[in-house]
C-alpha positions as CSV (number, residue, x, y, z in Angstrom):
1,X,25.8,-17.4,3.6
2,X,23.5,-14.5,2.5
3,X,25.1,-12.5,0.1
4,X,24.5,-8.2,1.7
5,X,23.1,-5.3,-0.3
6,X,26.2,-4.2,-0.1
7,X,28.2,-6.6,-2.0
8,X,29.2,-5.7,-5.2
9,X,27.4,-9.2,-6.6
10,X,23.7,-7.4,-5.9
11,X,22.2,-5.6,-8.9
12,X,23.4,-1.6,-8.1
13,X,19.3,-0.9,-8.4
14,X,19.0,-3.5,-5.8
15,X,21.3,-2.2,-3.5
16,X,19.3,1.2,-2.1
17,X,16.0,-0.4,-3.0
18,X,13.9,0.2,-0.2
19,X,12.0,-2.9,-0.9
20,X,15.1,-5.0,-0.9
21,X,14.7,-6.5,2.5
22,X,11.3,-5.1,3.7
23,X,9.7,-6.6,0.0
24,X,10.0,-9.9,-1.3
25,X,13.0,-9.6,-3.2
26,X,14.2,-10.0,0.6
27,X,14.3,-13.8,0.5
28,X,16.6,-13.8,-2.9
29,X,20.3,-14.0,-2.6
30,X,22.7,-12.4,-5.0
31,X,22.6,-15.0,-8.1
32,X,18.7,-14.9,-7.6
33,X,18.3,-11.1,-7.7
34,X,20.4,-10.7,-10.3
35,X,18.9,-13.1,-12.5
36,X,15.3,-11.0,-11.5
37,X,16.7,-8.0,-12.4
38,X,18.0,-9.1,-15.7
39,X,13.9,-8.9,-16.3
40,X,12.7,-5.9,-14.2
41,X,12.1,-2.7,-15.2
42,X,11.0,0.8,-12.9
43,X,8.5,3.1,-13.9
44,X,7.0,6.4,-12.6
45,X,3.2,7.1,-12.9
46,X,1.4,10.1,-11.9
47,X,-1.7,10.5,-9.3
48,X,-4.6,9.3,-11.1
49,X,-2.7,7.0,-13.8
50,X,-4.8,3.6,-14.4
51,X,-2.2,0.8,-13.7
52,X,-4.2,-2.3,-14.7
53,X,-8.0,-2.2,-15.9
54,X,-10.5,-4.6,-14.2
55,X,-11.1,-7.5,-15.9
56,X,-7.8,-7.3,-17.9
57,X,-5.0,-10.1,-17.6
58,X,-1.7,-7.8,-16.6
59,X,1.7,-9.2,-17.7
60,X,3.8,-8.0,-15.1
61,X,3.7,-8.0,-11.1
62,X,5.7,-5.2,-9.1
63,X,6.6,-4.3,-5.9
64,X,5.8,-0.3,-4.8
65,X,9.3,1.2,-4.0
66,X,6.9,4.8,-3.4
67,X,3.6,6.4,-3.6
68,X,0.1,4.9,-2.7
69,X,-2.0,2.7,-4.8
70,X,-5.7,2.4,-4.8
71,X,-7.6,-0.6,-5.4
72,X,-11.6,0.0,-6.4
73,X,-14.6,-2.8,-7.1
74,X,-16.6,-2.0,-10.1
75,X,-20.4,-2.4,-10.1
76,X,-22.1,-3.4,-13.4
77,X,-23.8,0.4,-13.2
78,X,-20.4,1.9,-12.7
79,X,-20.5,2.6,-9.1
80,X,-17.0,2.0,-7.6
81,X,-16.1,1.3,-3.9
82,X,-12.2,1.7,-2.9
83,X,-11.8,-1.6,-0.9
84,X,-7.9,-1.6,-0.4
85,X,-4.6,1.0,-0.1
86,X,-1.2,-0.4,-0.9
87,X,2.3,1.1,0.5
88,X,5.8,0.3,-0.4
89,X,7.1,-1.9,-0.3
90,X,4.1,-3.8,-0.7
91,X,3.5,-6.6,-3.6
92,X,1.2,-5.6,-6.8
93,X,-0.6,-8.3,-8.4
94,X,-1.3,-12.0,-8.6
95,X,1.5,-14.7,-9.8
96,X,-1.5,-17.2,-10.8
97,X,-4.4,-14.7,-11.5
98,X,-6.1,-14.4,-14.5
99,X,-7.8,-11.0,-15.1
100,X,-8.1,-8.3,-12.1
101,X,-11.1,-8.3,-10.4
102,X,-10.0,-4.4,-9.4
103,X,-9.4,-1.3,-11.1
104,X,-5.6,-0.7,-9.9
105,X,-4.7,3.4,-10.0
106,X,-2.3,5.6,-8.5
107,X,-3.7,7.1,-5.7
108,X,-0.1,9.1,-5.6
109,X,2.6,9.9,-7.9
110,X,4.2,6.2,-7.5
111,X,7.1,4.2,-8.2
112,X,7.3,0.7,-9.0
113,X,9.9,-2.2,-9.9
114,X,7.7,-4.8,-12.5
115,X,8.6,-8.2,-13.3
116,X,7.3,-10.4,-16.0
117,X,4.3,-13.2,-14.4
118,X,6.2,-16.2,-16.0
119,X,9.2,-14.9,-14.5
120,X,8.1,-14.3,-10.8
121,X,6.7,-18.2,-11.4
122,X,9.7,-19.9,-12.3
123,X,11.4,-18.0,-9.0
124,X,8.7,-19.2,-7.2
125,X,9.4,-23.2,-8.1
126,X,12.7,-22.9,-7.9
127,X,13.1,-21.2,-4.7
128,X,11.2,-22.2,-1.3
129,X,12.1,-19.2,0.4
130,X,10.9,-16.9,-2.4
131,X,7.6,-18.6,-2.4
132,X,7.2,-18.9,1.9
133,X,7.6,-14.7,1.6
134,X,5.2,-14.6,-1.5
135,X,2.8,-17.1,0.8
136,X,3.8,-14.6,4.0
137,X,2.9,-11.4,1.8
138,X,-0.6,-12.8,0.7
139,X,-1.1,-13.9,4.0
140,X,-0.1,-10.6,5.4
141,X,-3.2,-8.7,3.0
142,X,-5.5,-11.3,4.5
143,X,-4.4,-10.3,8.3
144,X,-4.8,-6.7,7.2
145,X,-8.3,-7.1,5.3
146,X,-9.8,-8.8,8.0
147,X,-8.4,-5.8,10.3
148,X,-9.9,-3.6,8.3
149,X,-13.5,-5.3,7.6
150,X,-13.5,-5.1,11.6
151,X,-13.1,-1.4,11.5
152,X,-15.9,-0.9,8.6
153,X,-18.2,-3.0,10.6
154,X,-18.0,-2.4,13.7
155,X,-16.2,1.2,14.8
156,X,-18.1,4.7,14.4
157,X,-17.6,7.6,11.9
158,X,-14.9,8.9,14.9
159,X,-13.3,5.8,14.8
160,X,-13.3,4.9,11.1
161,X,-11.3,8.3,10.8
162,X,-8.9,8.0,13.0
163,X,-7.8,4.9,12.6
164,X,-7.5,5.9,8.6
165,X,-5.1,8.4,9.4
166,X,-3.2,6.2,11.4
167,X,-2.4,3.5,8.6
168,X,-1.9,6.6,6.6
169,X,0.8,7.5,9.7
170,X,2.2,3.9,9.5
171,X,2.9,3.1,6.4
172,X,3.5,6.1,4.0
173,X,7.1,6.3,5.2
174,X,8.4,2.7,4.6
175,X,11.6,3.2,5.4
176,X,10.7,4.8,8.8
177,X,9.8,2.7,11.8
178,X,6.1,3.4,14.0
179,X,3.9,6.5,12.5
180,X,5.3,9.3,10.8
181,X,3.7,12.4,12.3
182,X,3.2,14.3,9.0
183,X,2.1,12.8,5.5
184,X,-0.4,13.8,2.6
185,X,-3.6,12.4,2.1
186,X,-3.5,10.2,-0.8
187,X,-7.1,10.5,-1.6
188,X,-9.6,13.7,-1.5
189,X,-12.6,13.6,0.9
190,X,-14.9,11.4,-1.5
191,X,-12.4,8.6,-2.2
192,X,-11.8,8.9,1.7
193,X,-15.6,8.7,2.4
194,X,-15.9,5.9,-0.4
195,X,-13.2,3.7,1.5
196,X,-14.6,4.0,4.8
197,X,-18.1,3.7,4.0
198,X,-19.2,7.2,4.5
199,X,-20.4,10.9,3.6
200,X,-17.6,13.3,2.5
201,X,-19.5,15.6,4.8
202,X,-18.9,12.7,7.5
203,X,-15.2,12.9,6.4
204,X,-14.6,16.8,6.7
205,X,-16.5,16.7,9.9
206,X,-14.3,14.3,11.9
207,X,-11.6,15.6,10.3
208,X,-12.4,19.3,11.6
209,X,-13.0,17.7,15.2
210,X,-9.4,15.9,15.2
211,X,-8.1,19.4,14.4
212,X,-10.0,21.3,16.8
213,X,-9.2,18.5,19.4
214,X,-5.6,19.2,19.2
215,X,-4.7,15.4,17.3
216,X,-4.0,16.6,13.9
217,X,-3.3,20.1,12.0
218,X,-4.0,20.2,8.2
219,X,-2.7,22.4,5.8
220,X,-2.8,23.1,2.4
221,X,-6.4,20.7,2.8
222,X,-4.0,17.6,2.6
223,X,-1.1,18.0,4.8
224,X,-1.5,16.4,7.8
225,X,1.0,17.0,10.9
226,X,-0.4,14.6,13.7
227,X,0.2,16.6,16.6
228,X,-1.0,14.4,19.6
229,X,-0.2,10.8,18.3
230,X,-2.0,9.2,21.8
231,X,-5.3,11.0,21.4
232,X,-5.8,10.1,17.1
233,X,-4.9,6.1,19.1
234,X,-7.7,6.7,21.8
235,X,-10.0,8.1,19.2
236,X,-9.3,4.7,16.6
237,X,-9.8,2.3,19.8
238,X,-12.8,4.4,21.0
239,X,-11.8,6.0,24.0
240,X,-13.4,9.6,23.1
């Protein structure tokens, strides 16, 4: 029987974690967590913070209990193209990589829980289910890659947009089900424009047409309230 967060056997950081279920530390029972935990450790890293370099091997993976992470290609002339956002309680890094082929930063101030590679690889052979939700995870990125390679390379500057602020809307809140109707922007208007393949003044001028069509409100240039939740959908799936 599965031992609950609850129980007084489960590591008292585990118990409140909002990656304990959601995460992949979901598929570990009490022993197992508590033998992971023996090895983690949680850190706190501002906007902007360089997590792992490209092209260096990282020691440690971690799961994102909060915050947003950015994931950028380098080109050999130093041109840099964000290809990827990551949300807790999403997974960090690669059990049986070498070095990153991204520059991972911190979009946001973030949180994470790290465990040592050799670690999260022993778990992994010893325990089926622990490896099916790493499997499910990378699986999961894929799904959501391919989702977003269709929106790069097929949908309009209206549409690219929209459909940003409504991953923003699903997944900044993990421990909220559907979209959250008010969250920061983790990125400024170039980092926005760089991830969906367009001009920052593309950016602020979809942005001001959302406003002025009564889908969003923004204040404070990065607060966004989404204030008609069917019209930002209609927009995304080009209706309008």
């Amino acid at each position: 029987m599965r031992m609950d967060i609850h129980n007084a056997d489960v590591p008292v950081l585990c118990r409140a974690c909002e990656a304990r279920h959601r995460g992949i530390c979901g598929a570990l029972d009490a022993p197992e967590l508590l033998r992971l935990g023996r090895t983690s450790s949680r850190h706190e890293y501002g906007a902007g913070t360089t997590l792992v370099a490209a092209g260096e091997r990282p020691e440690h993976c971690s799961n994102i209990l909060s915050g947003v992470v950015k994931l950028s290609k380098l080109l050999p002339d130093g041109r840099q193209q964000v290809v990827e956002l990551q949300f807790a309680p999403d997974f960090l890094g690669r059990p049986f990589g070498d070095e990153s082929d991204v520059l991972v930063e911190a979009a946001t101030d973030v949180r994470l829980c790290s465990f040592p590679l050799d670690m999260l690889q022993t778990m992994m052979a010893g325990s089926a289910a622990f490896e099916t939700r790493m499997h499910r995870q990378a699986l999961r990125q894929l799904d959501d890659a391919r989702d977003w390679m269709m929106t790069l390379g097929r949908k309009n500057a209206a549409e690219k947009v929209a459909s940003f602020l409504l991953m923003l809307s699903r997944h900044v809140r993990p421990q909220q089900e559907g979209y959250s109707t008010s969250f920061a922007l983790p990125m400024g208007r170039s980092d926005i424009a760089d991830f969906l393949g367009l001009t920052t003044e593309t950016v602020s001028r979809q942005l001001t047409r959302l406003r002025k069509d009564g889908a969003i409100a923004i204040e404070r240039t990065r607060h966004v309230e989404v204030l008609d939740l069917d019209e930002l959908k209609e927009v995304a799936a080009g209706g309008t």
